[in-house]
Structure formats: C-alpha cells, structure tokens
C-alpha positions in Angstrom: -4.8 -0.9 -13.1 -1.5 -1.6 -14.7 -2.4 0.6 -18.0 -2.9 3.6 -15.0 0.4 2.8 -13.3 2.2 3.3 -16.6 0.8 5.8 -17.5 1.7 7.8 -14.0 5.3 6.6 -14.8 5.8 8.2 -18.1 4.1 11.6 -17.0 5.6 11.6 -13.8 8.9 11.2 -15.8 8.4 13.6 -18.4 7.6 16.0 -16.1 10.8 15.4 -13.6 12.8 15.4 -17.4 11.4 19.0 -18.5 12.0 20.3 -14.5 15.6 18.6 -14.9 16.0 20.5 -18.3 14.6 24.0 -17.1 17.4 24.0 -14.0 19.8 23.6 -15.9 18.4 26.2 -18.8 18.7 28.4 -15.9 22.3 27.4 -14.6 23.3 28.3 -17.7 22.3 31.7 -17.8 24.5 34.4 -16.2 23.3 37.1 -13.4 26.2 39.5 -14.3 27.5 40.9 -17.4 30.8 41.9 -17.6 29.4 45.0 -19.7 27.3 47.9 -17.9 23.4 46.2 -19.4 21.0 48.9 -20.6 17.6 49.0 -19.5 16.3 47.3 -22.7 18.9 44.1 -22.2 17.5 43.6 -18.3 13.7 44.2 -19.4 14.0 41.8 -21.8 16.0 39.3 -19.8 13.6 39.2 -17.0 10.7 38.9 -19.2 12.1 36.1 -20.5 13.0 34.8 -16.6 9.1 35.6 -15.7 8.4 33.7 -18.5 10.0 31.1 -17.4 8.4 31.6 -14.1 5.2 31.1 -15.8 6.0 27.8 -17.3 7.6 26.2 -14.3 4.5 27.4 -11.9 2.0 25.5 -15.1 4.6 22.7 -14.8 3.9 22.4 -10.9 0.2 22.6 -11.3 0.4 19.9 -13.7 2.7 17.7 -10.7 -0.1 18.7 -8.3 -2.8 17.0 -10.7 -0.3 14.0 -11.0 -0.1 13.7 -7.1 -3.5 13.8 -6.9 -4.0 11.0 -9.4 -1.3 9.0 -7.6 -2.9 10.2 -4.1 -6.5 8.0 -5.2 -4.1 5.3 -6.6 -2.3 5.2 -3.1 -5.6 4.9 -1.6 -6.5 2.2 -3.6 -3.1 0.2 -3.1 -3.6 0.8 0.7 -7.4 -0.7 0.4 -6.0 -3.9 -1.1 -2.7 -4.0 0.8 -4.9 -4.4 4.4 -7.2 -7.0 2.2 -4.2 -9.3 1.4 -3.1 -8.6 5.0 -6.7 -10.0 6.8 -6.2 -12.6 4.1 -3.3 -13.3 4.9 -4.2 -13.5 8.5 -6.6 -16.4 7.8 -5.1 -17.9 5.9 -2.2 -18.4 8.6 -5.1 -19.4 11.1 -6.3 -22.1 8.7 -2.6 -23.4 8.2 -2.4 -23.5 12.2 -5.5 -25.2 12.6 -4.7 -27.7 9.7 -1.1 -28.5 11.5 -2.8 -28.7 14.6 -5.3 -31.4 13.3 -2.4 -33.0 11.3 -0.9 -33.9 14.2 -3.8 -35.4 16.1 -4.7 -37.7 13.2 -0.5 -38.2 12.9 -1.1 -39.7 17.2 -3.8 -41.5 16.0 -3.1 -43.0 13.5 -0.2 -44.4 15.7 -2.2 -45.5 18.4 -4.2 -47.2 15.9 -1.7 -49.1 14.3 0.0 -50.2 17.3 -3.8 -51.5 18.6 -3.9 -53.7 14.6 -0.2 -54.6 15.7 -1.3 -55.8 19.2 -4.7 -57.6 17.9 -3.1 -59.4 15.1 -0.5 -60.8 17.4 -2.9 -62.1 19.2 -5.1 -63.5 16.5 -1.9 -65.0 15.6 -1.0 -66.6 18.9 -4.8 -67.9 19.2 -4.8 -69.4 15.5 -1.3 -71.6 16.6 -2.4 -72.5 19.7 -6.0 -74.1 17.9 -4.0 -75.7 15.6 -1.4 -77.2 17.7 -4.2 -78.7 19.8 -7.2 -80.2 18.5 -10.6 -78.8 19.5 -12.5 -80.7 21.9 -16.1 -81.7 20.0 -19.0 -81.7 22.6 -18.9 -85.6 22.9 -15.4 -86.0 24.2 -15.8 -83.2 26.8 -19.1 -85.1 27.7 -17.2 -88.6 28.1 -14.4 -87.0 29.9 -16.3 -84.2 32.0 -16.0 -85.5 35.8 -19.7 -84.6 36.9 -22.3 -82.2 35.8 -20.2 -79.3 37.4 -17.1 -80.0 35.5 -19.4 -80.5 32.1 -20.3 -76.7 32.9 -17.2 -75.8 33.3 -15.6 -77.0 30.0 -19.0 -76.0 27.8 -18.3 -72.1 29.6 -14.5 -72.3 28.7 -15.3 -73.3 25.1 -18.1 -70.9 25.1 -16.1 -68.0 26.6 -12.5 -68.8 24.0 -15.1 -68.5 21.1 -17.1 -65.2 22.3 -13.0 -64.0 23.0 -11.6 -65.2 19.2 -14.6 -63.6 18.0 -13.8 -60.8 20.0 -9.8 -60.5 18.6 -11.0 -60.9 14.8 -13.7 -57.9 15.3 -11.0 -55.3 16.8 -8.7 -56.7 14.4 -11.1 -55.2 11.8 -12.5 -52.2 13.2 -9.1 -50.9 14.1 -8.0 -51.9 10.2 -11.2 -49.5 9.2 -9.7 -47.1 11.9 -6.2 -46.9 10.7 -7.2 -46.6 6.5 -9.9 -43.6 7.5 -7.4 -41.7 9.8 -4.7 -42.8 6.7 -7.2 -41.2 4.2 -8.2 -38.1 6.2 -4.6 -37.6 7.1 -3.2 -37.5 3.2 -6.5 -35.0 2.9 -5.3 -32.7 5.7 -1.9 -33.4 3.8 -3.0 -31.6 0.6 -5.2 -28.6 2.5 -2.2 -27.8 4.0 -0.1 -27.6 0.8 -2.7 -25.7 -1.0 -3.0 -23.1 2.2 0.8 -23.1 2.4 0.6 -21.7 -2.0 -1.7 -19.6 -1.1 0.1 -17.4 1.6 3.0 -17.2 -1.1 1.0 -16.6 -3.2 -0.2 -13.1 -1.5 3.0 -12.5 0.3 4.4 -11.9 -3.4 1.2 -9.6 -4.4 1.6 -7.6 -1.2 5.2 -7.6 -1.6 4.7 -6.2 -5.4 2.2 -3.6 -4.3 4.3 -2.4 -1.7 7.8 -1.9 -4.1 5.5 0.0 -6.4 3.9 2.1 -4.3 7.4 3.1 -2.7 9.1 4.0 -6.3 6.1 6.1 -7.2 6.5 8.0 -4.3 10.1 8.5 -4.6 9.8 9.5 -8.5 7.2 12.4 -7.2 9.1 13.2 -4.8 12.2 13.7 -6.9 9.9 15.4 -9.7 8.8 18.2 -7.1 12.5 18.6 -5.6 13.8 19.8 -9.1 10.4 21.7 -9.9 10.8 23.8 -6.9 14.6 24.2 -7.5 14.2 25.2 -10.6 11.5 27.7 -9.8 13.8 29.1 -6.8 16.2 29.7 -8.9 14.0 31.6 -11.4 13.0 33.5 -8.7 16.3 34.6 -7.4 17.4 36.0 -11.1 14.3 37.6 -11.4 14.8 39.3 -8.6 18.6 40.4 -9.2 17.4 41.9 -13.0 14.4 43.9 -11.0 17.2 45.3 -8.6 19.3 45.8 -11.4 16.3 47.5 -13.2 15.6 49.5 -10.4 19.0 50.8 -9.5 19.3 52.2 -13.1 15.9 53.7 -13.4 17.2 55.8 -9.6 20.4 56.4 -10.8 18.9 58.0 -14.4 15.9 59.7 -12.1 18.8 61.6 -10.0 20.0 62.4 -13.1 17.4 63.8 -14.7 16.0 65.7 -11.2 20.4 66.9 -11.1 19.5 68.4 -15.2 16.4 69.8 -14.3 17.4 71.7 -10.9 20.5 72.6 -13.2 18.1 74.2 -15.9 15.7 76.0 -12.7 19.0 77.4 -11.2 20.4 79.1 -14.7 16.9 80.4 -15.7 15.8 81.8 -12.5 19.0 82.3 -10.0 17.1 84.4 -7.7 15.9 81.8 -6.2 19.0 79.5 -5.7 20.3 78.7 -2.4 23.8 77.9 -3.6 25.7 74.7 -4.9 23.8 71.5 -3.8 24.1 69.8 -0.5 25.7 66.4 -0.4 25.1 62.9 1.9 26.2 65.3 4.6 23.9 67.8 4.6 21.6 66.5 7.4 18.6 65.7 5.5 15.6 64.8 7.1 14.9 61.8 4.9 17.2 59.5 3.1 19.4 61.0 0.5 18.6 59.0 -2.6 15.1 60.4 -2.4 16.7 64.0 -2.2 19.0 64.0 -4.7 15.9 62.3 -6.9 13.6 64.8 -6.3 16.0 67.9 -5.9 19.6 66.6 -6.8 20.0 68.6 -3.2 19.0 72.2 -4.2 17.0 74.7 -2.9 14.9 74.7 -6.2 11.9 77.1 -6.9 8.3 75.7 -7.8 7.9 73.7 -10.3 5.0 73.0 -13.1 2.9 71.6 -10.2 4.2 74.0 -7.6 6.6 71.7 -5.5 9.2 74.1 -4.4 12.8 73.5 -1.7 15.0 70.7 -1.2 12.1 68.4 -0.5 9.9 69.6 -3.3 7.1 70.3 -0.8 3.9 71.6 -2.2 2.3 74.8 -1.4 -0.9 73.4 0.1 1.4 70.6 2.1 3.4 73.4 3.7 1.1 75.6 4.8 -1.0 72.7 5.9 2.0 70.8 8.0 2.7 74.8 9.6 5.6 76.0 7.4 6.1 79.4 7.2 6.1 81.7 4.1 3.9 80.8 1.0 6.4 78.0 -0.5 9.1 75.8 1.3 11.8 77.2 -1.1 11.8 80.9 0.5 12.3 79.2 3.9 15.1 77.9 5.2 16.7 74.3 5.3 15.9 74.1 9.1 12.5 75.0 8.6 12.6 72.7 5.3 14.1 70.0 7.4 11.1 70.1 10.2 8.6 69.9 7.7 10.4 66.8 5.9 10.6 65.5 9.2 7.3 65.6 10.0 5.8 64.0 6.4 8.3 61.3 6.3 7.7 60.1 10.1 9.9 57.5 10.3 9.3 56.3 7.0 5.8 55.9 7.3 4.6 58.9 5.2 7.1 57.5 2.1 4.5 57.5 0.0 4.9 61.7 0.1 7.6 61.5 -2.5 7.4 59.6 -5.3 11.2 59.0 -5.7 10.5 56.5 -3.1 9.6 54.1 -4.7 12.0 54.9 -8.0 15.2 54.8 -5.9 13.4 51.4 -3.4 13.0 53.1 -0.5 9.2 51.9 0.5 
C-alpha cells in the first residue's frame, strides 16, 4: 500500500505544480494592448488561450482519474480505520476485564495471607505451650484420672487438642497453596495486562497514522483542483475578452464594408437613392448596428440576391409579410419600418439578418 500512497503523492503533486505553472502562464499574459490588435494578432492569441483551454481541461480529467484512485484508497483506509476501531474496542474490554480480575485476586490474595498470618500464630502459640508443658503419656492420666468419668474426660481433651493441632498445621498449608496459586495467577494477570495495554498503543498509533494520511491527501487534491479550476477560469475569461474583441472588429469592418458598398449602389444608380443615410436617430425598427451592417442606413436598391431598403428585405419576404410595391426600397421608411417591425418581433426573428450575429446581437 505504501508503494500506491507515493505514488498518489508525486502525481497528485505534479499535477497541482503544472496547474500552479499554467496560472501564472496566464497572469502573465495581458488582455489589452496598448496598440489597436488586428484580427490576425487576436485570432492567433485566442487560439493559443483555447489551446490552453485544451490542456488545462486534459489536466483536470487526469485529477478526476487521480481522485478516483484516491476515492478506492479512501475506501480502503476507512475499511481498516473501523477494523482497528472494533479492535480496539476489545481490546479495551479485555484490559477491563483483566483489571477487574486483578483486583479480585489482589483481595484475595490478602485475605489469604492474613488467614497464613493468623494460622501460623497459632501453630506458634500451640508449639510453645507443648513445650513449656510436658505431654501427659496415657499412664499418668490413668494414675491420676479421679474415676472412669474423669479418665474420659482427659483421653477426649488429648484426643480433641490433637484432631485441633492437626487441624492448625492443615490450614496452615492449604492456605500456603492458596496464597503461591493466587501469587502465580496474579503475576499472570500481571503480564496479560501489560501485553493488552502494548497492544492498544500499538493500534492507537496505526489508526492515528492512517488518519494524518488520509487528511493530507485530501487537502493536496483539494488544493490541486482549486488552482486547476482557477487556472481554467481564468482561461476562460481571456478567451472570452479576444472573441469580443474579435467580434467587435469583424462589425465594425462589416459596417464598413455594407457603408462602401451602399456608397458604390448610390453613385451607380442614384435613381434610386433616398438621400444621405439615417443615423441612431432615425427610428429604426431594429437595433442600429444591424442597420448600418446591412445598409450603413440607406435606402439602397436590390442587390445581387434582390434584398432591397434600409432593411435589405427581400422581394419574396415583402410581399409575403404585406408590403406594398414589388421591393421594400420603392416604399417608404414607414412602410419599411412596419415590415422590420414585424420580422424582428422583439428580437425573436434575428435570425432574418445576418448582421446579427456579425455585430452580437442574437
């Protein structure tokens, strides 16, 4: 497991590095020029931004793999981490049963050697008290018994002192059994308890080591993907300033061209001009950018394809939306302007001109 743990460490690293590397790639490039840039200098600059697009989304796909990796080595970490815990669990059972039992023996083993305590005392006391007085042998207590009753009565006595020292010396040695078994069992219950007591280190250190692993490889993922998706964002955002910048140009250069071509129209056939061209004033029916695109804000006359006015209508268009005449251009603005109205409904018919989409208006 440890070979798979370093390995997620160096890729996850590697991969925060080159996310690290490509934000600040893009930091340093600018999103103005001090100079007007040419078409070819923005096409170029955000191919090399969707480029980099491309790289950083193949990055993240390759963090996603490496989560997923880390996701089953999680799982695994979890599995064990509850093992060591029900381990642990029992292991801290056993220890309370052990300390439990030690301290039984611990009260028995005192009773016990108080009872050797007491017994030898009185094995003691027995022992002096024979040898300070000399033991009667049967004949004397027969010559000095007064009658048959009092003969009984010493034989029981000397009986009943014998059964009695016998008694003493077998306690005396059952309780010296006692006490060395309970000593034994006690210096066993000793050593269970030191071995349980290493073991729950022991896995309090493991679980304790799985645990500060599992948290750092989460926070490096977590740091990896924070500077993956910043660095992507900011991709993005150029990318999106170079396509506006792209976009603006390419309107400004269509107006320019439509402005040339209605120019040309008007010089070669001025019967059909309407005069200078309106301005953002002149109450169009649509938005102005698309006007001047299309017509530079002239009445023009048809063109190759037959779009004709202000709005560069087409014949079939007009006659079909009600307009009156054969061509929008012999009408007049009004008229023009109701028609417009009508196709562009609100912006929903912007797909009628295609300088909508040239100049962004969608």
């Amino acid at each position: 497991m440890s070979f798979r743990w370093r390995t997620l460490h160096r890729r996850s690293t590697a991969i925060a590095v080159a996310a690290a590397g490509a934000l600040a790639g893009l930091a340093a490039i600018p999103l103005t020029s001090s100079a007007a840039p040419n078409l070819s200098t923005l096409n170029s600059e955000l191919g090399a931004q969707q480029a980099r697009q491309q790289h950083l989304q193949n990055s993240l796909s390759g963090l996603s793999q490496l989560i997923g990796s880390l996701s089953g080595q999680i799982s695994l970490v979890q599995s064990r981490e509850a093992a060591v815990q029900t381990e642990l669990a029992q292991d801290q059972a056993a220890l309370a049963s052990s300390e439990a039992a030690l301290a039984r023996e611990q009260h028995l083993l005192s009773i016990l050697r108080a009872r050797l305590h007491r017994a030898q005392t009185q094995l003691a006391r027995q022992l002096v008290s024979s040898y300070e007085s000399d033991r009667p042998d049967l004949v004397t207590v027969v010559l000095e018994s007064n009658g048959f009753n009092d003969l009984l009565s010493k034989i029981t006595y000397l009986r009943d002192a014998e059964h009695q020292q016998q008694s003493i010396i077998y306690v005396t040695r059952t309780a010296k059994r006692q006490a060395d078994a309970a000593a034994v069992h006690l210096a066993a219950l000793e050593a269970s308890e030191r071995q349980i007591t290493a073991n729950t280190a022991t896995h309090a250190r493991a679980l304790a080591g799985m645990n500060s692993l599992l948290q750092a490889k989460r926070s490096q993922l977590s740091q990896a993907q924070a500077v993956q998706r910043a660095a992507l964002s900011a991709t993005r955002s150029h990318a999106s300033q170079l396509q506006s910048e792209i976009s603006h140009i390419e309107a400004q250069q269509a107006a320019q061209a439509a402005a040339q071509r209605a120019a040309a129209q008007s010089s070669s056939a001025p019967v059909y001009s309407s005069g200078p061209a309106l301005g953002p004033s002149g109450g169009w029916a649509i938005p102005y950018p698309i006007v001047l695109c299309e017509s530079g804000g002239q009445n023009l006359p048809p063109n190759s394809a037959g779009a004709s006015g202000y709005y560069q209508i087409m014949p079939a268009t007009w006659r079909g939306e009600g307009g009156p005449g054969p061509a929008a251009y012999l009408a007049s603005k009004a008229e023009q302007d109701a028609i417009a109205s009508r196709l562009w409904n609100g912006g929903a018919g912007a797909s009628n001109w295609v300088c909508a989409g040239i100049v962004g208006i969608h």
